[in-house]
C-alpha positions, 0 to 999 in steps of 0.5 A, spaced: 318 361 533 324 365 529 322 361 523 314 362 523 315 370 521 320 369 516 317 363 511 310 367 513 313 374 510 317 369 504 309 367 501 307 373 501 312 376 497 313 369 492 312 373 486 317 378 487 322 372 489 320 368 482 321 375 479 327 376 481 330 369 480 328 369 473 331 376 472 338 373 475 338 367 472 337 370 465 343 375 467 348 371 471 347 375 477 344 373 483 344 378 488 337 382 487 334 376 489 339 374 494 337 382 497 330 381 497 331 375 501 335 379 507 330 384 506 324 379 508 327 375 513 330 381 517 323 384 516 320 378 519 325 378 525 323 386 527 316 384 527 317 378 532 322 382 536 317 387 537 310 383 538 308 381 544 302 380 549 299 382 556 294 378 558 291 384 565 285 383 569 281 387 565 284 387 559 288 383 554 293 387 549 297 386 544 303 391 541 306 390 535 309 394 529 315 395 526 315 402 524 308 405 527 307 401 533 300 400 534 296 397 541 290 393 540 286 392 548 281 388 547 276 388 555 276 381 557 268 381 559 267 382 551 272 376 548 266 371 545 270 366 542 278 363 542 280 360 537 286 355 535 290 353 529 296 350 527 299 349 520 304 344 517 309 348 519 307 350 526 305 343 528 312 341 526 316 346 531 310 345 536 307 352 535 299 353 534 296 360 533 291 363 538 285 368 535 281 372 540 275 374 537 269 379 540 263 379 535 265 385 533 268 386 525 275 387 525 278 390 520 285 390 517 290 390 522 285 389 528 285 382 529 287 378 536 292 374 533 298 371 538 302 368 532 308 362 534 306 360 540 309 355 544 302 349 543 304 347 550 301 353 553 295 355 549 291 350 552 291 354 559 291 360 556 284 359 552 281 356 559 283 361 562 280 367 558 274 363 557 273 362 564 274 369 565 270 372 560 265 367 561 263 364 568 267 370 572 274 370 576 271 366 582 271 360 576 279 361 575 279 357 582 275 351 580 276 345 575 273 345 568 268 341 568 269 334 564 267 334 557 263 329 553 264 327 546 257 328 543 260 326 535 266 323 533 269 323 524 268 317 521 273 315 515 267 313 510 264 321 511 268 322 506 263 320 501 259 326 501 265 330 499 264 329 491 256 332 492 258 340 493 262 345 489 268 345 493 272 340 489 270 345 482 272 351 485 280 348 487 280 347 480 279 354 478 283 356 483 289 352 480 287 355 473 287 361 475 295 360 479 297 358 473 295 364 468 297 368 473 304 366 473 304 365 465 303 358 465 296 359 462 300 361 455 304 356 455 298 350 456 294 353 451 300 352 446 302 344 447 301 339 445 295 336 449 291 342 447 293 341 439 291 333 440 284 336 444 283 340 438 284 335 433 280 330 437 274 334 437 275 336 429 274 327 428 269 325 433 265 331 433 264 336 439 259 333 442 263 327 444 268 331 446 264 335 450 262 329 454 268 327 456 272 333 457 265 334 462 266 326 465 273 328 466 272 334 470 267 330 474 272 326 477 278 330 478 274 335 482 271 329 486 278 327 487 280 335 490 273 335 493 275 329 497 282 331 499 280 338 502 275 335 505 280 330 508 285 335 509 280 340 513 275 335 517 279 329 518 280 327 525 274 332 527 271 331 534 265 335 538 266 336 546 260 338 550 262 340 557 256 343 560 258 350 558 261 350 552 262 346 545 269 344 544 270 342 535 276 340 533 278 338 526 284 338 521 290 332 518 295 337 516 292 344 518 288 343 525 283 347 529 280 348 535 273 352 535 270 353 543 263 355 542 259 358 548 253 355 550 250 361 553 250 364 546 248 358 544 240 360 539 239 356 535 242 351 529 242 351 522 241 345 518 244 345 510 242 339 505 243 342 499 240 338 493 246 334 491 247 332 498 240 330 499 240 326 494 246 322 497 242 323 504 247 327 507 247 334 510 251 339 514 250 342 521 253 349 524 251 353 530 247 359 531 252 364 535 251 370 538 258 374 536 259 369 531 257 371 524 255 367 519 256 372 513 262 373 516 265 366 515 266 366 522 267 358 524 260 355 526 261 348 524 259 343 528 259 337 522 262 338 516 258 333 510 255 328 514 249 322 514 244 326 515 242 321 520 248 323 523 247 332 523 239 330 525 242 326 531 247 331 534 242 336 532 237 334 537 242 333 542 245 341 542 237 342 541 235 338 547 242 341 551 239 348 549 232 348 552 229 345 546 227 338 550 220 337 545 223 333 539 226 337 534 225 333 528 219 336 529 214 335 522 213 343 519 207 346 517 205 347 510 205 354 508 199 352 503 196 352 497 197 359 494 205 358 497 206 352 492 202 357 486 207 361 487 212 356 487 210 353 480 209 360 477 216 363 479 219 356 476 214 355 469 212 362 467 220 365 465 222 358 461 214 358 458 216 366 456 222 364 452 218 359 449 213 363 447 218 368 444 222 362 440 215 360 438 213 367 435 220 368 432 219 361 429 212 363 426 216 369 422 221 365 419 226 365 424 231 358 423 229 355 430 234 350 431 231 343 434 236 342 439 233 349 441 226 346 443 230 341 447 233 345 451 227 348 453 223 343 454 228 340 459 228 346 462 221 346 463 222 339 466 227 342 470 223 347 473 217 343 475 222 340 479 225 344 483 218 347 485 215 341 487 222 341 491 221 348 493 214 347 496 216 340 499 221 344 503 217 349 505 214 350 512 214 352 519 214 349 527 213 353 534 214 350 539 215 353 546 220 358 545 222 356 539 221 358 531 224 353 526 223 354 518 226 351 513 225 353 505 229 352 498 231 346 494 238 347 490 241 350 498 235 348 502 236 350 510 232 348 516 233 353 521 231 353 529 232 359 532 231 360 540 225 365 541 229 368 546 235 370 540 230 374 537 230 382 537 225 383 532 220 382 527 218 384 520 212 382 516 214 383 509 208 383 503 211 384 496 206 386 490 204 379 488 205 376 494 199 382 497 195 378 491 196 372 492 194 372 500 201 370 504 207 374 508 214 373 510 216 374 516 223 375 518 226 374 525 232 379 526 237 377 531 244 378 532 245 371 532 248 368 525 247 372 519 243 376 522 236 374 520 232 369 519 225 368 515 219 365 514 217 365 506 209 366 504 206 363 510 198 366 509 198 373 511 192 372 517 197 367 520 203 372 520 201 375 527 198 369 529 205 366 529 209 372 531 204 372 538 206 365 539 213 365 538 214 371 543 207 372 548 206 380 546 209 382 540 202 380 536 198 385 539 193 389 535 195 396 532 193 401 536 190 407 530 
C-alpha cells in the first residue's frame, strides 16, 4: 500500500523529474533530482499516514491533508453508486480503488476516493454500503441475492473498434506528448520528414496525401482496437434482481453497480460509422449518474447491434417496459423531412450560387472547386434522407422513446415516471413549417431528452399520453 502514493505523486510531477535529470546529467550533479525524488516519496508517505476512513451508522467520512486537514462526511442514505477500479499497479499488490459517489458535482477535492485498499475487502465493503443505502439496515442481516449474467464479451466484438474516433483521438494525444516534451522539433527536422517531402515533390501531393490518409487509417485502427481491448475486455453484465453489476478491463479493471430502483431508461447509440458496420452501443439511463458528467453508464461498449438490441430489451422488460421494446417509431411527417433536406441543401447550394456569381464576373473557379461542392451536395442529401429515416417516436404504457440524428444517431427510452417536466419549444421557422420540439426534463442522464419536429397539434397530445395530466387545456 506504501507504494501506490509515491508512484501516483512521481507521475504528476514527471516533467519536473525529466527537467531536472537533464539539468544534472549536462552538470555532472545529481542531486536536485535526487532531492526532488526525496521530496515525493516523503510527501506521498504523509499523505498515506494521515488518510484514513470511517464507515458510521449514518454517515461514511473520510480525513485526509497533509497540511490543511480537511473532513468529507458523506450521509449513507445519499450514496447512489460504488465503484471499483484497479490499475496495473494496484492489481499487482492486490490493491483496488473505491469511489463513492452520490449524484451530485463534485468538485476539486471533494471526491469519495479510498485509494490503496486491500482488493480482499472491497467486495464487502461495496455490499455493504450498497445494501444499506439501498434496501435499509434490515437488509444487512439478509444474503445478497444471487446474480445473473445477462451479456458476456465476445473476442470478435473487437472489430467495431476501427468504426469511432477514439483510435484518432490517441494518436493526437500522443502528438501532442511528443510537442510538449520537444520531441516535435526534432521529428519534424529527420530524415522521415525530409524523404516525405521529397516524395511529395516527385510523385505529386495528391498521391502523397492518400497514402499519408490510408496510413493514418490503419495506425488508429490498431490504437482504437487496443484501447478498446484494454478498456472492455473480459467485460460482463450481472442482474440481481436489484442491481446491474458491469465489470470490465485486461490491464486497468473496473466495477460499476448500477441501481435498479434508479433505473429510467437506456440510451441506444449507432452512430454512422458503427451502423454501417451493424454495430452499436448501450449505456443506462440513471438517476444520480449524469451522463454529461462522463459518469460510467455503460452497459455495452461497441457491440453487434443485435447484441445492444437483445440486452436492451432485457433491462427494458426488467424495468416495467414488458411491451416490445424494438417497437417501430412513428414518423414525424412530411413537413420534418423538408426541414430535413433544406437544412442540409440550402447552405452547399448557397456556396454554389456564390462560386457561380463570382465565376460570372471573372473570378478563376477552379474545377476541383465544383467538384467538391458537388460531392458535398451529395453528401448532404444523404445525410437528410438518413436524418429523416431515423427520426421518430413511440408511447407505450408509461413510457417515451425517441430517436433522431444520422453521423450520432441515438434511440433513447425513457420511463414516463423519470420525467419531471415538459417543454414545448417552436423556432421561427419551425412555427412555419407546423412542427414543435418537446423536450422531457429528468434528473436522469444528460438531463434532458427531446422529440425533434414532431407536428405542432400532436405536441400536447403526446404529452397527455406519456404522463395522463400534463396535456390539459390552458386555462386564460
Amino acid at each position: 500500500m506504501l507504494l501506490v502514493h509515491p508512484v501516483n505523486e512521481a507521475v504528476k510531477v514527471l516533467p519536473v523529474l525529466f527537467v531536472s535529470f537533464v539539468i544534472g546529467s549536462r552538470s555532472g550533479n545529481h542531486l536536485w533530482g535526487l532531492i526532488i525524488v526525496t521530496l515525493v516519496v516523503l510527501f506521498a508517505l504523509l499523505r498515506w499516514f494521515t488518510t484514513s476512513y470511517r464507515i458510521g451508522p449514518v454517515h461514511v467520512q473520510l480525513r485526509t491533508g497533509v497540511f490543511q486537514k480537511k473532513l468529507l462526511s458523506v450521509p449513507r442514505s445519499r450514496i447512489r453508486s460504488v465503484d471499483v477500479e484497479a490499475g496495473v499497479m494496484h492489481r499487482l499488490l492486490g490493491l483496488s480503488i473505491l469511489r463513492i459517489g452520490t449524484g451530485q458535482q463534485a468538485g476539486k477535492g471533494e471526491k469519495f476516493e479510498l485509494n490503496a485498499l486491500d482488493s480482499r475487502v472491497v467486495p464487502a465493503l461495496r455490499e455493504q454500503l450498497l445494501q444499506r443505502a439501498e434496501r435499509g439496515p434490515d437488509a444487512l442481516r439478509k444474503a445478497p441475492p444471487a446474480a445473473t449474467e445477462i451479456a458476456h464479451w465476445k473476442t470478435e466484438w473487437v472489430r467495431y473498434a476501427p468504426f469511432s474516433f477514439t483510435g484518432v483521438v490517441a494518436i493526437a494525444a500522443a502528438v501532442g506528448v511528443l510537442f510538449q516534451y520537444g520531441f516535435g522539433e526534432r521529428v519534424a527536422n529527420s530524415s522521415l520528414v525530409s524523404s516525405s517531402i521529397d516524395s511529395a515533390e516527385r510523385f505529386g501531393i495528391a498521391l502523397v496525401i492518400v497514402v499519408g490518409l490510408l496510413v493514418l487509417l490503419v495506425v488508429a485502427s490498431l490504437f482504437a482496437c487496443a484501447r478498446y481491448l484494454i478498456a472492455y475486455g473480459n467485460l460482463t453484465v450481472t442482474d440481481d434482481g436489484a442491481r446491474l453489476h458491469v465489470n470490465h478491463g485486461l490491464l486497468k479493471t473496473r466495477s460499476t453497480t448500477l441501481d435498479r430502483k434508479r433505473l429510467r431508461g437506456t440510451s441506444l447509440s449507432e452512430p454512422l460509422l458503427l451502423r454501417i458496420a451493424k454495430g452499436a452501443k448501450l449505456d443506462a439511463i440513471m438517476t444520480g449518474v449524469s451522463a454529461e458528467k462522463k459518469e460510467s453508464s455503460l452497459l455495452l461498449p461497441q457491440a453487434p447491434a443485435r447484441e445492444a438490441l437483445r440486452m436492451m430489451t432485457v433491462v427494458l422488460g426488467d424495468a416495467g417496459l414488458h411491451e416490445n421494446a424494438q417497437k417501430p417509431l412513428t414518423p414525424h411527417g412530411p413537413a420534418a423531412e423538408r426541414r430535413r433536406y433544406t437544412r442540409a441543401v440550402v447552405p452547399v447550394l448557397v456556396v454554389a450560387a456564390a462560386l457561380g456569381i463570382a465565376e460570372a464576373l471573372g473570378a478563376p473557379i477552379p474545377t476541383i472547386a465544383w467538384a467538391v461542392v458537388v460531392l458535398v451536395l451529395l453528401g448532404a442529401v444523404f445525410v437528410a434522407r438518413d436524418r429523416y429515416r431515423g427520426l421518430g417516436h413511440a408511447v407505450l404504457p408509461g413510457w417515451l422513446i425517441t430517436r433522431h440524428g444520422s453521423l450520432d444517431r441515438t434511440r433513447h427510452s425513457l420511463e414516463a415516471a423519470g420525467i419531471i417536466g415538459w417543454t414545448v419549444r417552436q423556432t421561427f421557422f419551425q412555427r412555419r413549417a407546423g412542427v414543435a420540439t418537446i423536450v422531457a426534463a429528468t434528473p436522469a442522464g444528460v438531463g434532458h431528452y427531446e422529440v425533434l419536429d414532431i407536428p405542432a397539434d400532436q405536441a400536447w397530445v403526446l404529452i397527455d399520453a406519456v404522463t395522463p395530466g400534463a396535456g390539459d387545456a390552458w386555462a386564460h
